[in-house]
MARMAR-104962 format. One line per 5 residues: number of its first residue (from 0); their letters; for each residue x negated, y negated, z negated of C-alpha. Coordinates in Angstrom, 2 decimals. Layout:
NUM	a	X:Y:Z  ...
***
This chain:
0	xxxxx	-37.83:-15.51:-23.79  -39.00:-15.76:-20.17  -39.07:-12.23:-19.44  -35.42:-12.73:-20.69  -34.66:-15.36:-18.66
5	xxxxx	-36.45:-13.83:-15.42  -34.08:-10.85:-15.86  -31.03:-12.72:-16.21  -32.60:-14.73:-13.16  -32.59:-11.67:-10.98
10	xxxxx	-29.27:-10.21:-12.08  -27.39:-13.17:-10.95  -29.42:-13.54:-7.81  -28.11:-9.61:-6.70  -24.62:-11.06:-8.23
15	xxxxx	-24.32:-14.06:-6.37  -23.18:-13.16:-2.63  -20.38:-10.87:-4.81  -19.38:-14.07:-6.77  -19.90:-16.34:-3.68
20	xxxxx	-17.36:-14.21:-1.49  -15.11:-13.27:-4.58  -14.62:-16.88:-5.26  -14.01:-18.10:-1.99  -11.98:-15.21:-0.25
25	xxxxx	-9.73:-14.16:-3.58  -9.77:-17.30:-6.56  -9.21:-20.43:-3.73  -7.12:-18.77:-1.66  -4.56:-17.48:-4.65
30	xxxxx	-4.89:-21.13:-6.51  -4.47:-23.13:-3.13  -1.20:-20.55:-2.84  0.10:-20.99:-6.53  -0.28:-25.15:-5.92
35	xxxxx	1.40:-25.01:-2.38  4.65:-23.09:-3.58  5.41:-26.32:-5.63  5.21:-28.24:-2.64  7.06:-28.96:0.39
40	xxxxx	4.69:-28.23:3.33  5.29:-27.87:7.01  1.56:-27.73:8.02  2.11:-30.93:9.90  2.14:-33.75:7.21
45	xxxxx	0.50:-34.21:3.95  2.07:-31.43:1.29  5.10:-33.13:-0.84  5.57:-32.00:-4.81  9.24:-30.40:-5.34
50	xxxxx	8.71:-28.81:-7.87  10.63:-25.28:-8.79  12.60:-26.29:-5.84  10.61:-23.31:-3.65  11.55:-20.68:-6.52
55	xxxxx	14.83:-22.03:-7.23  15.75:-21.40:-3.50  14.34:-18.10:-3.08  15.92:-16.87:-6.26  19.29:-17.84:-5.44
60	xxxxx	19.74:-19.27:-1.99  18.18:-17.03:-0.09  20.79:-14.34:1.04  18.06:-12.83:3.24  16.02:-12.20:0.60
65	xxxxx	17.54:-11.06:-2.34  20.31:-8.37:-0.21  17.55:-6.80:2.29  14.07:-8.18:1.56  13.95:-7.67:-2.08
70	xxxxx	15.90:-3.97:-1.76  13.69:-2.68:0.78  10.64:-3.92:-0.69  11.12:-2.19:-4.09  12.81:1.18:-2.08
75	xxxxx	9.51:1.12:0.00  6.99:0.83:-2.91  9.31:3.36:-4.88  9.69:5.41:-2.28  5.42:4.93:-0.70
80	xxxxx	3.40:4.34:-3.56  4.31:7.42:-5.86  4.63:9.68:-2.61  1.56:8.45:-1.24  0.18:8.74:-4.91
85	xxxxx	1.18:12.21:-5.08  0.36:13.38:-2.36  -3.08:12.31:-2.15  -3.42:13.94:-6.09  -1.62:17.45:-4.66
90	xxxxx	-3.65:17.25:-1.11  -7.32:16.72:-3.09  -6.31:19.25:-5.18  -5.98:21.78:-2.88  -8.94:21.08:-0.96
95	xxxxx	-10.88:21.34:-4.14  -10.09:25.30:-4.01  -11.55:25.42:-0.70  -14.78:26.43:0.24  -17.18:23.48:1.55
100	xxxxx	-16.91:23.42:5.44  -13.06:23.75:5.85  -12.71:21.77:2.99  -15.12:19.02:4.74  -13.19:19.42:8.19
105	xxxxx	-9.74:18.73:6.49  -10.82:16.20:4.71  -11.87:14.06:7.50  -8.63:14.76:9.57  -6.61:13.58:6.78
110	xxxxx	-8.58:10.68:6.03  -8.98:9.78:9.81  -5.29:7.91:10.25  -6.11:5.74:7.43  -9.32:4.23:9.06
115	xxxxx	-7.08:3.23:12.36  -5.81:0.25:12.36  -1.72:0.27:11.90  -0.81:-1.79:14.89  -2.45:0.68:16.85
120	xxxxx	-1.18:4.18:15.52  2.08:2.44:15.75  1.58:2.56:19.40  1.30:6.25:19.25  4.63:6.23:16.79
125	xxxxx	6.13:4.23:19.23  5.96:6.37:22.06  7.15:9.50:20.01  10.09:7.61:18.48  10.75:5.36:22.12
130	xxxxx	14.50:4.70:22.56  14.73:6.73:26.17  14.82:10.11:26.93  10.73:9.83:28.00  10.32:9.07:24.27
135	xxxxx	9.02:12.98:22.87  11.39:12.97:20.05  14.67:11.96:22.37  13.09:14.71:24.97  12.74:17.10:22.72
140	xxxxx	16.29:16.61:20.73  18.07:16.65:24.06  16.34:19.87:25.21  17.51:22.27:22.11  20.85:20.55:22.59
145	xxxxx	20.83:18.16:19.46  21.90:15.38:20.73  23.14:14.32:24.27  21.89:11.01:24.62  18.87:8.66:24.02
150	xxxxx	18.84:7.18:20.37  16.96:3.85:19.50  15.31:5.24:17.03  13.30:1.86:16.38  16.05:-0.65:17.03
155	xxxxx	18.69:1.06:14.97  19.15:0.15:11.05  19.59:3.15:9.88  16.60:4.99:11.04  14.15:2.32:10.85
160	xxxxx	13.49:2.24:6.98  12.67:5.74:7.23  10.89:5.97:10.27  8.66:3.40:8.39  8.32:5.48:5.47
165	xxxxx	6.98:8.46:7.42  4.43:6.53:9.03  2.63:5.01:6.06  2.72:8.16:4.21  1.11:9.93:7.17
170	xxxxx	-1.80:7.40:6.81  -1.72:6.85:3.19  -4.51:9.23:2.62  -7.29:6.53:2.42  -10.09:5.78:-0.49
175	xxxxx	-7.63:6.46:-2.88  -7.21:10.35:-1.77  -11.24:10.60:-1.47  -11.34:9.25:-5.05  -9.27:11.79:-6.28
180	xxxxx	-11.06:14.31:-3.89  -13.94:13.19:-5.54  -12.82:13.52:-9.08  -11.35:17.51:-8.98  -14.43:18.01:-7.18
185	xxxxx	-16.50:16.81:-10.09  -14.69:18.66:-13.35  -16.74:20.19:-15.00  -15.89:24.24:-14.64  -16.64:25.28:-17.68
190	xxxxx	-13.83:23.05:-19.00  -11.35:25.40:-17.04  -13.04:28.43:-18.65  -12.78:27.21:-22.04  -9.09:26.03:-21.19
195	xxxxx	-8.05:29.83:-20.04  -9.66:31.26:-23.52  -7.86:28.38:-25.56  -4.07:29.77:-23.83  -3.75:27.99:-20.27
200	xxxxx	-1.84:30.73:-18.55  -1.35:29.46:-15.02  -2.57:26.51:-12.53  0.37:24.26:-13.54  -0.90:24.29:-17.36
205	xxxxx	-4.49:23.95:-15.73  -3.35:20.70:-13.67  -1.56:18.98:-16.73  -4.15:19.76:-19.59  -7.34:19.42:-17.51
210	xxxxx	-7.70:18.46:-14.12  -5.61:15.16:-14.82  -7.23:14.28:-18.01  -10.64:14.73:-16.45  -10.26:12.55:-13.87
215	xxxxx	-7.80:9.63:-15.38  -10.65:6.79:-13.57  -10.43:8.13:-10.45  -6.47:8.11:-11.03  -6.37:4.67:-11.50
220	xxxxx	-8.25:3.61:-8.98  -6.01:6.01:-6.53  -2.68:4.17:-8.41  -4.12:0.84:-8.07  -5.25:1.80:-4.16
225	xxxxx	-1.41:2.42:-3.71  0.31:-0.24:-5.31  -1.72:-3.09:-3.34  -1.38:-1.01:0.08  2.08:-0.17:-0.50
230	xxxxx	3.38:-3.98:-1.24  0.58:-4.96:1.33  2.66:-2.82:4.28  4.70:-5.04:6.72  3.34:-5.07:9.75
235	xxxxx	4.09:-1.22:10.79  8.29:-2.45:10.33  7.37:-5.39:13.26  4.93:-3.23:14.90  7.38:-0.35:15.36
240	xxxxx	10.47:-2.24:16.10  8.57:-5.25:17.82  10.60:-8.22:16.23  10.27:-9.82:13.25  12.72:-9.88:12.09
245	xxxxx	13.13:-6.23:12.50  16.74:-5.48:13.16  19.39:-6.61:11.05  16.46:-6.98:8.82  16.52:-3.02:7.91
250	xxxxx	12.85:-2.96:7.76  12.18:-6.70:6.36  9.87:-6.21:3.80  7.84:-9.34:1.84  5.13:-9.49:3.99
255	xxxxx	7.66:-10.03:6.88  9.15:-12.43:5.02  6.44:-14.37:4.53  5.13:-14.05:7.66  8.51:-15.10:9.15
260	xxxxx	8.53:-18.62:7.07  4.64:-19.02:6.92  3.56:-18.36:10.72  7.05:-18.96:12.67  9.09:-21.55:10.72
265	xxxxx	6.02:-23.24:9.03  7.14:-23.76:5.77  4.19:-23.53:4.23  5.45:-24.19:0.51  8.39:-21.77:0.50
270	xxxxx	6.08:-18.81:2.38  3.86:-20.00:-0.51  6.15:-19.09:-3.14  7.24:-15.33:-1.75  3.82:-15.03:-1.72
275	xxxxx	3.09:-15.81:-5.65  6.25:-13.85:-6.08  4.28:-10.95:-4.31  1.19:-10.89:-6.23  3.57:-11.18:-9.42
280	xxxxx	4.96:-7.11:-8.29  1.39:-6.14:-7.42  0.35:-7.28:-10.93  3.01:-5.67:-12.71  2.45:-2.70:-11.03
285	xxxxx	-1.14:-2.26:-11.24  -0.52:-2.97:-15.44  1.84:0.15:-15.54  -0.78:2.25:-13.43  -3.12:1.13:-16.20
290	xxxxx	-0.69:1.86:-18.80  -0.51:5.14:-17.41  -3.88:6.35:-16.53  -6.41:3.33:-18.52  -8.80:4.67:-21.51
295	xx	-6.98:4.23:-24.52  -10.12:3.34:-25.88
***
């Protein structure tokens, strides 16, 4: 009984900085949010219950939201998290047929742009997408005869969504991709052997039967990786355009949003509410990416 108790003792000791930190930085922070979005709160005086009244007026009052916030949230996270997703599968995949040192080298470069902060990469976007002709795409464009003036690449609403887009795929290729990296590395090859004798006739067969199967934890955790980073990105829209809100809200995504009520308007209560609604998408989307790739078991 006391060696029992002396072990359980010890466990929770090596547990409790994880709890500790877990508790304060994730459960308190997402209950003080769910009890705030029923409130009125303007950071100045005491918080005052409404009610749905925060829901209610972000589900059908808020023009903003539901005609560009809500539409370029869900294109993004379409558009990011399965790209990113599959990319980082097709990407690890290759580099798994590679010998060790090139394979180490790549990896590394395409990992690198996910370890730099995105306020400062989009610096370097900025200056390659900058509205005058110094800006290298303009330069460029207007040398070959493309174009014949200057376009504002990062102020116009047409070009900012994707501009966005291209950016957070480029650096997409974070823990998730060296999961997956990871998990082809670690197949067993045998398994491919046996798979060629039992009728696999090509790598596409090999891919769907075996590598994927193989690897369905490191899957998730690459699916899971995406969702929260993809409905996580905002900041690269403001960063890039330098407004928020970003021009004729083109690249307003949630975050913005939130951002734009929470930090600039200060209502608490209704930046509060988008933010519930947020982790509502994240949640829904992590259950199909564990739906899709979870043990059945």
């Amino acid at each position: 009984m006391r060696s029992s108790l002396q072990k359980h003792a010890s466990t929770s000791i090596f547990l409790a900085p994880y709890l500790i930190f877990f508790f304060t930085f994730i459960i308190i922070p997402v209950v003080v949010a769910i009890l705030l979005s029923f409130t009125y709160f303007n950071a100045i005086e005491m918080p005052s219950f409404i009610g749905l009244a925060n829901y209610v007026s972000v589900l059908t009052q808020d023009e903003v939201f539901m005609q560009r916030v809500l539409p370029n949230t869900l294109m993004f996270a379409v558009i990011v998290g399965p790209g990113g997703y599959i990319l980082s599968f097709l990407l690890a995949w290759m580099l798994a047929q590679i010998s060790k040192g090139p394979r180490t080298v790549l990896a590394l470069i395409i990992y690198s742009p996910s370890m730099t902060a995105g306020i400062a990469m989009a610096v370097v976007w900025t200056i390659i997408f900058s509205g005058d002709q110094t800006g290298y795409l303009n330069s460029l464009l207007i040398t070959i005869g493309v174009i014949l003036e200057p376009v504002q690449w990062l102020q116009s609403p047409d070009h900012l969504m994707t501009i966005m887009i291209v950016v957070t795929l480029w650096g997409s290729m974070g823990v998730g991709f060296l999961a997956m990296l990871s998990g082809v590395l670690n197949i067993n090859r045998e398994i491919y052997e046996a798979g060629y004798i039992d009728g696999i006739k090509n790598r596409f067969q090999e891919i769907i039967y075996i590598t994927i199967p193989s690897m369905k934890p490191q899957m998730l955790f690459g699916a899971v990786m995406a969702v929260v980073g993809t409905f996580q990105a905002g900041a690269i829209g403001v960063a890039l355009s330098g407004a928020n809100p970003t021009p004729q809200y083109a690249g307003q995504l949630m975050v913005n949003h939130l951002e734009d009520y929470g930090f600039i308007r200060y209502e608490m209560g209704y930046a509060a509410a988008i933010s519930v609604l947020l982790l509502l998408f994240v949640y829904i989307f992590s259950k199909i990416a564990w739906r899709l790739f979870g043990e059945k078991d």
